[in-house]
C-alpha positions in Angstrom: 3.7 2.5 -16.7 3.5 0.3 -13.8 0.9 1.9 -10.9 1.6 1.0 -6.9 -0.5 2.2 -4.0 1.4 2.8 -0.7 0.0 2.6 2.2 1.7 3.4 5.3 0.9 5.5 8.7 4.3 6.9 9.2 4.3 10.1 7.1 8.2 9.8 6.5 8.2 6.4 5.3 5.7 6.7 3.0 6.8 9.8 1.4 10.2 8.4 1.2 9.0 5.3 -0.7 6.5 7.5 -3.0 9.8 9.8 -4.0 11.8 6.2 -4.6 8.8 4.8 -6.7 7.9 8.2 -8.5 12.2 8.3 -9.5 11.7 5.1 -11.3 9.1 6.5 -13.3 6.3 4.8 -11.5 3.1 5.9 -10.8 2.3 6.3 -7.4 -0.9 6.8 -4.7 -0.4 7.2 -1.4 -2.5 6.6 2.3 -2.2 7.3 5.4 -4.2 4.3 6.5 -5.4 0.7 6.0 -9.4 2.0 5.1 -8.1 5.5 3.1 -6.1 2.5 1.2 -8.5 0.0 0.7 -11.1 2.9 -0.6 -8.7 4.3 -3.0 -8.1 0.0 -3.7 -11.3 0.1 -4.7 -11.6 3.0 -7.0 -8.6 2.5 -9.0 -6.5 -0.4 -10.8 -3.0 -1.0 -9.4 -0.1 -3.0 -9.8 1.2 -3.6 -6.8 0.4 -2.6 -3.2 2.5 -1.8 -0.3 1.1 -2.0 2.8 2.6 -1.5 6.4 1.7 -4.6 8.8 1.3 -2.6 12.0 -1.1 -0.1 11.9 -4.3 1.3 13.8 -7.0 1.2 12.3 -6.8 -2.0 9.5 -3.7 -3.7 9.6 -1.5 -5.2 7.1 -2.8 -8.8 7.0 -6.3 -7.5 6.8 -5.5 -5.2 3.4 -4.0 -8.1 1.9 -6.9 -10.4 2.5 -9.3 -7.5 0.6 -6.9 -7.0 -1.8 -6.8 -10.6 -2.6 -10.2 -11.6 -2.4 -11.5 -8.3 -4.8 -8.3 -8.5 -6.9 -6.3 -12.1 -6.4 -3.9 -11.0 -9.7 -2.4 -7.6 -7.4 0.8 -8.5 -5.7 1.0 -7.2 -2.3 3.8 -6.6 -0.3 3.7 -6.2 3.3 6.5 -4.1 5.6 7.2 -3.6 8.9 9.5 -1.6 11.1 8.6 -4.0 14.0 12.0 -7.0 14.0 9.2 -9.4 15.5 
C-alpha cells in the first residue's frame, strides 16, 4: 500500500484530497502546516508528499527542499490555488 502525507492549511482542501487518496486505498496523513508536516516527515516513511506552496508558517518550496535533502527518493508534489 502506497503511503502520502498531505499537507495543506485550508482545512477543506486537505480533507477533500485525504477522502480522494483514502478511496483509492491509499494510506493517508494529514497537516495543517509546513512544520506539523515536516515533523510527522520525519517520524514516518512516505511515498509521496503533497504540499501546498503558499502557506504561513513554512512554505511549499521550503518542505520540498527538507524533504529532499533527508529523503531525495520521496516525490513531492507541490499545489497551489494561487494562478501566479
Amino acid at each position: 500500500m502506497h503511503s502520502v502525507l498531505v499537507i495543506e492549511d485550508n482545512e477543506t482542501m486537505r480533507e477533500g484530497m485525504v477522502q480522494i487518496l483514502k478511496k483509492m486505498d491509499v494510506r493517508v496523513a494529514e497537516a495543517g502546516n509546513g512544520e506539523q508536516g515536516l515533523q510527522k516527515f520525519q517520524n514516518n516513511s512516505y511515498d509521496l508528499v503533497i504540499t501546498d506552496y503558499r502557506m504561513d508558517d513554512i512554505d511549499g518550496m521550503v518542505v520540498l527542499d527538507r524533504i529532499k535533502t533527508q529523503s531525495p527518493q520521496t516525490e513531492v508534489m507541490i499545489i497551489t490555488a494561487y494562478g501566479s
